[in-house]
C-alpha positions in Angstrom: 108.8 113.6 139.7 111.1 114.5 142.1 108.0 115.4 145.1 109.9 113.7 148.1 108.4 110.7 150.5 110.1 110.5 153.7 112.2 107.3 154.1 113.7 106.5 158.0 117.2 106.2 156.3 117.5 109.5 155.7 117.2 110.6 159.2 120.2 108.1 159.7 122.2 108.7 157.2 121.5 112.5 157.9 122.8 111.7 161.8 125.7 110.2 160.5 126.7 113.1 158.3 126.7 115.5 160.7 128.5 113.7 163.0 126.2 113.4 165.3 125.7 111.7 168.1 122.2 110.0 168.5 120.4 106.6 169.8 116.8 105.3 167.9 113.9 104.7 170.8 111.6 103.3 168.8 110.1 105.9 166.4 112.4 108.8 167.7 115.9 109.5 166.8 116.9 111.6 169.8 120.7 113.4 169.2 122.8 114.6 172.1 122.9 117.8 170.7 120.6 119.8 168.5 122.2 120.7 165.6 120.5 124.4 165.4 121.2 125.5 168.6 124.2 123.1 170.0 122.3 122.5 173.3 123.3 119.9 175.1 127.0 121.0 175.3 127.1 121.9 179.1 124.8 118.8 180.0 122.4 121.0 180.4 119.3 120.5 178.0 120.7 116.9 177.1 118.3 115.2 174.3 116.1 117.8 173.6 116.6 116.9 169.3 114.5 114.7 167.9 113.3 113.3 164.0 110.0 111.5 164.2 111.1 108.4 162.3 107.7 107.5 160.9 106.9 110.6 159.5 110.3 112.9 159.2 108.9 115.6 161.4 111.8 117.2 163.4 111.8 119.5 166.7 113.9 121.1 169.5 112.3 121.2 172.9 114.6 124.3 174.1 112.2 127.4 173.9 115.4 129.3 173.6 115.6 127.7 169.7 112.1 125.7 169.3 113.7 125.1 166.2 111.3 122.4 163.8 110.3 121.3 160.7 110.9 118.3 158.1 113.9 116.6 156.6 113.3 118.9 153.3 114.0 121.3 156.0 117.3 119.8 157.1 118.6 119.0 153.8 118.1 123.0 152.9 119.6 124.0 156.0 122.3 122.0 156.3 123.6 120.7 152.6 121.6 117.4 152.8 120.9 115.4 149.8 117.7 113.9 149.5 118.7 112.6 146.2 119.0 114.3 142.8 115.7 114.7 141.9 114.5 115.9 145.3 117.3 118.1 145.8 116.7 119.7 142.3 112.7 120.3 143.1 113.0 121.2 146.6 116.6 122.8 146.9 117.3 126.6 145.6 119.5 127.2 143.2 122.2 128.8 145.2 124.1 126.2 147.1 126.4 127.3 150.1 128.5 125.5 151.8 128.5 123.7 155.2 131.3 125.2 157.1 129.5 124.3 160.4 131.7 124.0 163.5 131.2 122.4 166.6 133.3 124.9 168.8 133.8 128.7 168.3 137.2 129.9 168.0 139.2 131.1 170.4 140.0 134.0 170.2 144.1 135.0 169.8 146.3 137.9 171.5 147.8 139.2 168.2 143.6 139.6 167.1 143.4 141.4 170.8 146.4 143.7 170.4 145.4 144.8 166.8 141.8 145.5 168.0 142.6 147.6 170.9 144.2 149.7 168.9 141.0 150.6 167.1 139.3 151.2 170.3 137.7 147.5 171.1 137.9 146.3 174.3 139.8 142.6 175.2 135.5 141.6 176.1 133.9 142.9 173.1 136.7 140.9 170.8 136.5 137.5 172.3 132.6 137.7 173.1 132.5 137.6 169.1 134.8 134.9 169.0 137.1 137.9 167.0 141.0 135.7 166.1 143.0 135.6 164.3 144.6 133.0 160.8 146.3 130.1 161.8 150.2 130.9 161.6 149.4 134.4 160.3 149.0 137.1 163.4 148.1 139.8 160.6 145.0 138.2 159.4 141.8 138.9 161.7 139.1 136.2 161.1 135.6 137.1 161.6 133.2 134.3 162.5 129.4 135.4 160.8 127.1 133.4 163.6 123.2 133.7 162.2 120.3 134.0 164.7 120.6 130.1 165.5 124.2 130.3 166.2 125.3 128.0 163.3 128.4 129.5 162.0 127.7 130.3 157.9 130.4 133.0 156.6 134.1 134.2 157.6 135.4 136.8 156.5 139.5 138.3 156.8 141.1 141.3 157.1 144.8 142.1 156.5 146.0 144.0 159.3 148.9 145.4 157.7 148.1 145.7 154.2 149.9 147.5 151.5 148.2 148.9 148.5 151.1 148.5 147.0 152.1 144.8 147.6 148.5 143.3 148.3 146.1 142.1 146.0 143.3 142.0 148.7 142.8 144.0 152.1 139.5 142.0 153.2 138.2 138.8 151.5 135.8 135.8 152.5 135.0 132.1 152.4 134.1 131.4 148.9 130.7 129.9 148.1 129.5 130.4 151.9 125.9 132.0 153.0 125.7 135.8 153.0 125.1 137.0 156.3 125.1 139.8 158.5 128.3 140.1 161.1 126.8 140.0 164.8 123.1 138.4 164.2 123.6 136.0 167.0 124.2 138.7 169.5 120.8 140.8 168.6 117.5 140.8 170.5 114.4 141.3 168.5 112.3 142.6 171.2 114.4 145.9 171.4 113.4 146.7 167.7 115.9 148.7 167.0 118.6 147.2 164.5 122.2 149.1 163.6 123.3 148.3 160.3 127.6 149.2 159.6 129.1 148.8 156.5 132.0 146.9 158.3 132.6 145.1 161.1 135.0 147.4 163.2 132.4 149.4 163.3 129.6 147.3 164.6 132.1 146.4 166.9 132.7 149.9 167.8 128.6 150.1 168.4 128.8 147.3 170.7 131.9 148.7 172.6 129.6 152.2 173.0 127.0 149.9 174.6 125.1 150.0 171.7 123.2 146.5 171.6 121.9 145.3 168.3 124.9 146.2 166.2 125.1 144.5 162.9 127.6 145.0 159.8 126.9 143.6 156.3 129.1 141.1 155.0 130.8 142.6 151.7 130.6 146.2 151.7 129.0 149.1 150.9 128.1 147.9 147.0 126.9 144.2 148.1 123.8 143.3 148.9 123.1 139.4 147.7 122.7 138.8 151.3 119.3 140.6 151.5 117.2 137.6 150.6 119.1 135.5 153.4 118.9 138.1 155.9 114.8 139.2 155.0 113.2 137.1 158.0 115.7 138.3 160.3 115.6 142.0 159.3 111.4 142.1 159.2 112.0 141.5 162.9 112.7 145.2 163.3 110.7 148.1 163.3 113.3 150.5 163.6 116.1 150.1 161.0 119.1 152.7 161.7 122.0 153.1 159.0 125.6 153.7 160.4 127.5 153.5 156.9 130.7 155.1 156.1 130.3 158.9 155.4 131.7 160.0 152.6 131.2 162.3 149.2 128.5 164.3 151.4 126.6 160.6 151.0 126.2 157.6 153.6 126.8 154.6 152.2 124.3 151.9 152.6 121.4 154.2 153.3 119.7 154.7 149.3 119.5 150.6 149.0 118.0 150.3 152.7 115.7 153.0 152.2 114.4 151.8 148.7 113.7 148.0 150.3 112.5 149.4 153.9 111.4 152.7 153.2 109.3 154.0 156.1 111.0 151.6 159.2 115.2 153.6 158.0 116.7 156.0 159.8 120.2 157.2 159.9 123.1 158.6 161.9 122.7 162.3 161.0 125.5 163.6 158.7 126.6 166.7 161.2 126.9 164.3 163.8 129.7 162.3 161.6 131.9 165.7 162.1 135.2 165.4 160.6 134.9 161.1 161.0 134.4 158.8 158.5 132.9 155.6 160.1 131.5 154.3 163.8 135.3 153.3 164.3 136.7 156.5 164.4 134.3 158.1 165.9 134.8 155.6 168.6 138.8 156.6 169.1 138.7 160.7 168.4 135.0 161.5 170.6 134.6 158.2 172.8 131.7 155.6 173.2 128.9 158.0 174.7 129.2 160.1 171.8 128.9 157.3 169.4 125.9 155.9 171.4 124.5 159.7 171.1 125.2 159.3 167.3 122.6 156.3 167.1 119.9 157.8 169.5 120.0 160.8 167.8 119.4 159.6 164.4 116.7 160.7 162.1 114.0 159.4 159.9 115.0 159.7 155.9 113.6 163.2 154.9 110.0 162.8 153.2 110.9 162.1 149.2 108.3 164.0 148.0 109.0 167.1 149.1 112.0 168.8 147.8 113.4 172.5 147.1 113.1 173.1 143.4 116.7 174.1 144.0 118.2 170.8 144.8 116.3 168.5 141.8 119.4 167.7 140.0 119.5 168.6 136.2 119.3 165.7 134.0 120.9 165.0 131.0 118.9 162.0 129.0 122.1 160.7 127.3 123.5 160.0 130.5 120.4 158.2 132.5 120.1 154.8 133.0 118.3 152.8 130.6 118.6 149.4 128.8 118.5 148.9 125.6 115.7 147.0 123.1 117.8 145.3 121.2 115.8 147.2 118.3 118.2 149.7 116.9 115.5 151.8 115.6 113.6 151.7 118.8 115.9 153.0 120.6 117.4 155.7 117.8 113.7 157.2 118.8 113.1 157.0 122.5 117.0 156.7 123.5 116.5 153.3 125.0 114.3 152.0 128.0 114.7 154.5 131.1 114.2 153.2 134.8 111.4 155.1 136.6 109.6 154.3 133.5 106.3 152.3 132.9 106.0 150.6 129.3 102.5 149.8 128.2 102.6 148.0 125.1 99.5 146.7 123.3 98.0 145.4 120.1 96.1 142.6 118.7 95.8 139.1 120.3 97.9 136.3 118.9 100.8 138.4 117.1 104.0 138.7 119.5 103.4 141.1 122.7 104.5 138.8 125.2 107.4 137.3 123.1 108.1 141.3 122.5 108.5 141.8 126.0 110.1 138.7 127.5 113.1 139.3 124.8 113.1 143.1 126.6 113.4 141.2 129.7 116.4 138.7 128.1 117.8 142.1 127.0 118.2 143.4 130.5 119.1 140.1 132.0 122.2 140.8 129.4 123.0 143.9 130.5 123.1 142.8 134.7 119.7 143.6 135.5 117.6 141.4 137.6 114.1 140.9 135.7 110.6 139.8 137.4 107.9 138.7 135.2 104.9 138.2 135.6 102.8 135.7 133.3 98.8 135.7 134.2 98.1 133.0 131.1 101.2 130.6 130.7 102.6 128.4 133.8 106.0 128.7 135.1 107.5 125.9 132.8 106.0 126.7 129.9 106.9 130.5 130.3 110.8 129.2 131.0 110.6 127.0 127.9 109.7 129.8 126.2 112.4 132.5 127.5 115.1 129.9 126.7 114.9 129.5 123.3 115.2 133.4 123.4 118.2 133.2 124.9 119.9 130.1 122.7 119.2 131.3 119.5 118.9 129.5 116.6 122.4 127.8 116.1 121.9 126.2 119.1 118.3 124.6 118.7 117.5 121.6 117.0 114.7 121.6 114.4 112.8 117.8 114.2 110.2 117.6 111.1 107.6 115.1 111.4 106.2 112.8 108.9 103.5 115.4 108.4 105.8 118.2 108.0 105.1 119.3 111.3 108.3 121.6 112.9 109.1 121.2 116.6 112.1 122.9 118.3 114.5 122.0 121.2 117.8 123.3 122.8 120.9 121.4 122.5 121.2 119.6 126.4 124.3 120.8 126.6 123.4 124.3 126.3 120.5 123.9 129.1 122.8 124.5 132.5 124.8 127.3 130.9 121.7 129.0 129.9 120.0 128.6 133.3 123.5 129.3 135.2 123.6 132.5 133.0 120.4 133.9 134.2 120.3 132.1 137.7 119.9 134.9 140.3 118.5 137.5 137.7 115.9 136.0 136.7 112.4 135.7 138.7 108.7 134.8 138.2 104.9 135.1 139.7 103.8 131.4 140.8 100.8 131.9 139.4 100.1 128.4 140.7 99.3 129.7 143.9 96.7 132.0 142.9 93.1 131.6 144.4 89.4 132.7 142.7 88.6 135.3 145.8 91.9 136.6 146.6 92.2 140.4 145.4 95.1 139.6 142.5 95.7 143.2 142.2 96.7 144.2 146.0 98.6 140.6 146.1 100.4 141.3 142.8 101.2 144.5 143.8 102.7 143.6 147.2 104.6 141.0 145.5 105.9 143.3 142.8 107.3 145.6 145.4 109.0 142.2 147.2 110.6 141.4 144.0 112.3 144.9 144.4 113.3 145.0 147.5 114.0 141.2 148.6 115.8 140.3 145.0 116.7 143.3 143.7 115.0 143.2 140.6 115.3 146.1 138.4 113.1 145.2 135.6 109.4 144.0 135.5 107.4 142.2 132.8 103.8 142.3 133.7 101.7 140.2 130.9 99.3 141.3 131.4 96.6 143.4 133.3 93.3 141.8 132.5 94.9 138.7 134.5 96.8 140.8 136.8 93.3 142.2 138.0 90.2 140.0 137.2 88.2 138.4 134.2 85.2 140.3 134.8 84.6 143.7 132.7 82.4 145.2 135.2 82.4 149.4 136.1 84.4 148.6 138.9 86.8 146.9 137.2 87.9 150.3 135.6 88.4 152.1 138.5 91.1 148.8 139.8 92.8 149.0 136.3 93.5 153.0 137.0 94.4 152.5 140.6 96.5 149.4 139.5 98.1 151.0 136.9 98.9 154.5 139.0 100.5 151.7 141.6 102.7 150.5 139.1 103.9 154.1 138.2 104.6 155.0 141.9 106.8 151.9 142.2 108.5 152.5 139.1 109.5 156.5 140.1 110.0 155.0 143.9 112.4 152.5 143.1 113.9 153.6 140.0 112.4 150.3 138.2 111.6 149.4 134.4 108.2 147.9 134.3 106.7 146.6 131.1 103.0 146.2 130.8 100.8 144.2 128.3 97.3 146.1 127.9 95.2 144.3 125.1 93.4 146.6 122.8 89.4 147.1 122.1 88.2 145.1 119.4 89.0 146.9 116.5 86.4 148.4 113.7 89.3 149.0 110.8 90.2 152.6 111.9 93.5 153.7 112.9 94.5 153.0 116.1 94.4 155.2 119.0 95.5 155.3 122.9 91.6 155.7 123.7 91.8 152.3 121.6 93.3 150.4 124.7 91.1 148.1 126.3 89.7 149.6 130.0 90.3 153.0 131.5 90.9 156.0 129.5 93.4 156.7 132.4 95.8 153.6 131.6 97.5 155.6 128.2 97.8 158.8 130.6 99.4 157.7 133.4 102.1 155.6 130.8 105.0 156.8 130.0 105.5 154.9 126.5 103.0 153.5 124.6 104.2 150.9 121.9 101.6 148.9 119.7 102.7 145.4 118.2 101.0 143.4 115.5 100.8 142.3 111.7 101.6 144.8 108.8 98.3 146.1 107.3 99.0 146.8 104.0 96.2 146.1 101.8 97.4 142.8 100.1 99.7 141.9 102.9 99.8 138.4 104.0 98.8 137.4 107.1 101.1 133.8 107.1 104.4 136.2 107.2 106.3 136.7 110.2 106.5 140.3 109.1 105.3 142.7 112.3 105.3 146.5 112.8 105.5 148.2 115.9 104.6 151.6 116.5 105.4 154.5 118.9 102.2 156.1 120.2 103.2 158.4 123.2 106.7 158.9 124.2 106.7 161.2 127.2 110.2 161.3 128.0 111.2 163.5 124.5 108.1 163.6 122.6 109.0 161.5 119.7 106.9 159.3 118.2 106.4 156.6 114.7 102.8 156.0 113.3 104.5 154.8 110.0 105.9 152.0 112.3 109.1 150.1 112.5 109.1 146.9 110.0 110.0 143.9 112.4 110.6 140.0 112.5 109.9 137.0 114.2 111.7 133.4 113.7 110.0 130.6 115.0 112.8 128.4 116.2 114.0 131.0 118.4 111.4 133.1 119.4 113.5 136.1 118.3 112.4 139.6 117.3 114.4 141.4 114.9 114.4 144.3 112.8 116.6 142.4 110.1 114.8 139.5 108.1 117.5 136.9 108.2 119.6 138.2 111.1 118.6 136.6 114.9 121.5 135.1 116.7 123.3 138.0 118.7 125.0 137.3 121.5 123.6 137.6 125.2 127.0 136.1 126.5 125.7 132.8 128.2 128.1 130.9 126.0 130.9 133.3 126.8 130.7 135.9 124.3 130.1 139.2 124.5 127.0 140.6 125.1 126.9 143.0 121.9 125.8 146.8 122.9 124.7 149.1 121.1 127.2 152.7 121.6 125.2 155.3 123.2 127.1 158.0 120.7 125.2 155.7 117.3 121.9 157.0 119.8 122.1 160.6 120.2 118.8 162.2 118.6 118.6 163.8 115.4 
């Protein structure tokens, strides 16, 4: 359901909701004017779009835009609905609009004036189409063009604003694409790229002759528009940061070096002198001083060499961590800490990857964006799953067959809020793309570090390593589990990342358990950070039908405390919950607009 099958109406009705003007030749649907590129406008290049009406296949003869592809490919690009269950299999979740415009705007004398006085020339202002609000002179509009030309974000400025009597000094279109200001204008053949934290400034670039001047769209703290921008940035070998220099820090430059690590440089902070931004360096020192500011810049000092002296004194009440949603979990490790890896272990069958996805749910409560990876279930099943995590019990139904049989679903109503809730912080592996020779671990691993830098993803569930490297327990599959592993620790200290990380245990002969007792390398428990085992209580006499579990701390490097005794845990079916109170499962995550309930850090400090 919901695979698409080309029908010739859509590439009509598609015409016709563009406004487009187009004649059918037989199997070709030519258009005056591509909608990509807008050729055709000066009667030049007349024609050159075309949709293939037998098969949907689309293409624009310009070499200048060559741009091609399918009407799945249109509908993403330009808001089209294939039809509801097409659009929901094909289209991603985020949905922009289309604020496409057939001319760009001209630009106004009061947007000139204002400009000018910041140091931008009458030619730099209208060659970005730079205006200003219709019947308001002291609102600039800035028109975000992407690499194809299609306009896809504005953004205004107040040009007189008052702290005191405005709400807002800059906002933008709602619900429109997150791009960068000025991609239309860049060449990727010079492969150097400017990045600005506003767009004065990378106006200010391009007034110094600087070419390749970009600005992101919402500041300093934003960065949503990453995945949009990721093809267009991967262009560029040579990424050089012009943020705002402030606090001793330039803004922009820790996010940008943690996704492009090696390919960032930056404006060197002496060179800044007493100035805050590109703009006014611009006005106080002039444009070949702000062009000698981004030729001069320098590669991001090697983080692995430091002086003892600057390594910043920690106090581990103040790091950054998540919480378990175990109280006595985090009483005796002070919560999950980022830079951390998280092996936990026991036997097969009792709860580890239900353990783990609800500390994945628990981060996705507290902001964080969470990949997981699942080398055993498929994607649906795996969602299926998470979900009843995050409803809770009151808002599942329970259905009892004739043979007493128990099966579970989530009230329909409670379906989109639960996906809108964790849309954008939530990702997985599509393990459905995997092939029998492909080297798992070094495609895992590359996609790992993607799901950092691309999405942001703060958090990652890895369940588990057998699958994450191969099915076959040879010698060398040892040495891959220890340099797997050690990858996993450099990403997490690299990127300041949580990763979780399943490891099943050998098979057991009735002793107590052990970190040599994990299944591969002896390395695997070293290189850890926490070691947590998860199973059945062992009591002699204990049942083996309750839904009793114990989990226990093992190695805790971060303060040294551990629990052998173990903390007494359990599971509901209905919603997959974990709990350390029998009876006691539906907290809040705040899906359904309630607060997500924290623990205080002060109920945390150790004993």
């Amino acid at each position: 359901m919901g695979i698409y099958e080309f029908d010739r109406e859509d590439a009509i009705r598609f015409g016709n909701e563009i406004g487009a003007k187009y004649r059918v030749r037989g199997d070709e649907m030519q258009f005056d004017r591509c909608p990509y590129c807008l050729g055709g406008h000066s009667g030049k290049d007349h024609g050159t779009f075309s949709i293939n009406l037998k098969n949907g296949q689309f293409k624009c003869l310009r070499a200048s835009c060559d741009a091609h592809g399918n009407m799945i490919t249109l509908a993403r690009d330009f808001n089209f609905s294939l039809g509801t269950e097409a659009d929901e299999y094909y289209s991603p979740k985020k949905r922009f609009r289309n604020i496409h415009r057939k001319e760009k705007p001209q630009t106004k004398p009061a947007a000139v004036s204002y400009l000018e006085s910041r140091g931008i020339s009458v030619a730099v202002t209208e060659r970005y189409n730079i205006t200003t609000q219709r019947d308001h002179d002291n609102i600039l509009v800035f028109p975000f063009y992407d690499e194809n030309n299609i306009l896809q974000f504005v953004k205004y400025r107040k040009t007189d604003f008052n702290k005191e009597k405005d709400k807002s000094k800059e906002w933008c279109e709602r619900d429109c694409k997150p791009i960068l200001f000025g991609m239309n204008h860049c060449d990727p053949e010079l492969q150097t790229l400017v990045l600005t934290e506003g767009q004065i400034d990378s106006l200010s670039c391009a007034e110094a002759g600087i070419k390749n001047a970009v600005s992101v769209p919402t500041g300093a703290k934003g960065f949503t528009w990453i995945p949009y921008c990721w093809d267009f940035l991967s262009k560029y070998s040579n990424l050089v940061i012009f943020g705002d220099f402030e606090h001793e820090a330039i803004s922009l430059l820790p996010e940008m070096q943690k996704r492009f690590h090696g390919a960032v440089r930056h404006v060197r902070e002496g060179d800044y002198k007493d100035c805050k931004d590109a703009n006014e360096i611009l006005r106080k020192y002039g444009p070949e001083y702000l062009r000698k500011c981004v030729e001069n810049a320098v590669p991001v000092r090697n983080p692995k060499i430091k002086p003892l002296e600057e390594v910043q004194r920690v106090d581990l009440n103040s790091m950054e961590k998540i919480r378990s949603g175990i109280y006595a979990l985090d009483k005796l490790t002070g919560g999950f800490y980022f830079g951390q890896v998280v092996l936990v272990t026991g036997e097969r069958g009792f709860g580890k990857s239900t353990l783990i996805s609800q500390f994945g749910t628990m981060a996705i409560a507290e902001g964080y964006p969470v990949f997981f990876y699942s080398g055993e279930l498929m994607d649906w099943y795996f969602k299926a799953w998470i979900e009843y995590q995050i409803a809770g019990a009151r808002n599942i139904n329970t259905l009892v067959s004739n043979y007493g049989y128990k099966s579970y679903s989530i009230q329909a109503d409670k379906l989109q809020q639960i996906e809108s809730w964790y849309s954008g912080k939530a990702y997985i592996y599509d393990n459905g793309i995997m092939t029998e020779n492909a080297a798992e671990e070094e495609t895992l691993l590359e996609t790992l570090e993607n799901a950092i830098k691309q999405y942001g993803c703060r958090v990652l569930v890895i369940d588990n390593l057998m699958t994450a490297i191969s099915d076959d327990l040879s010698s060398d599959l040892y040495r891959m589990q220890t340099k797997f592993v050690k990858s996993l620790t450099v990403l997490a200290k690299r990127y300041d990342v949580l990763i979780f990380l399943i490891v099943h245990p050998r098979k057991s002969n009735g002793t107590i358990f052990d970190n040599d007792d994990v299944a591969g390398s002896s390395n695997i428990t070293n290189l850890v950070d926490l070691v947590l085992k998860y199973g059945k209580p062992r009591e002699e006499g204990a049942s083996q039908d309750t839904n009793e579990r114990i989990l226990t701390v093992h190695k805790n490097r971060l303060n040294g405390r551990t629990n052998r005794d173990g903390i007494r845990l359990y599971f509901q079916e209905s919603s997959k919950r974990i709990s350390e109170h029998d009876g006691i499962f539906d907290w809040e995550l705040g899906w359904a607009g309630e607060d997500f309930r924290e623990i205080e850090d002060e109920e945390l400090v150790f004993d």
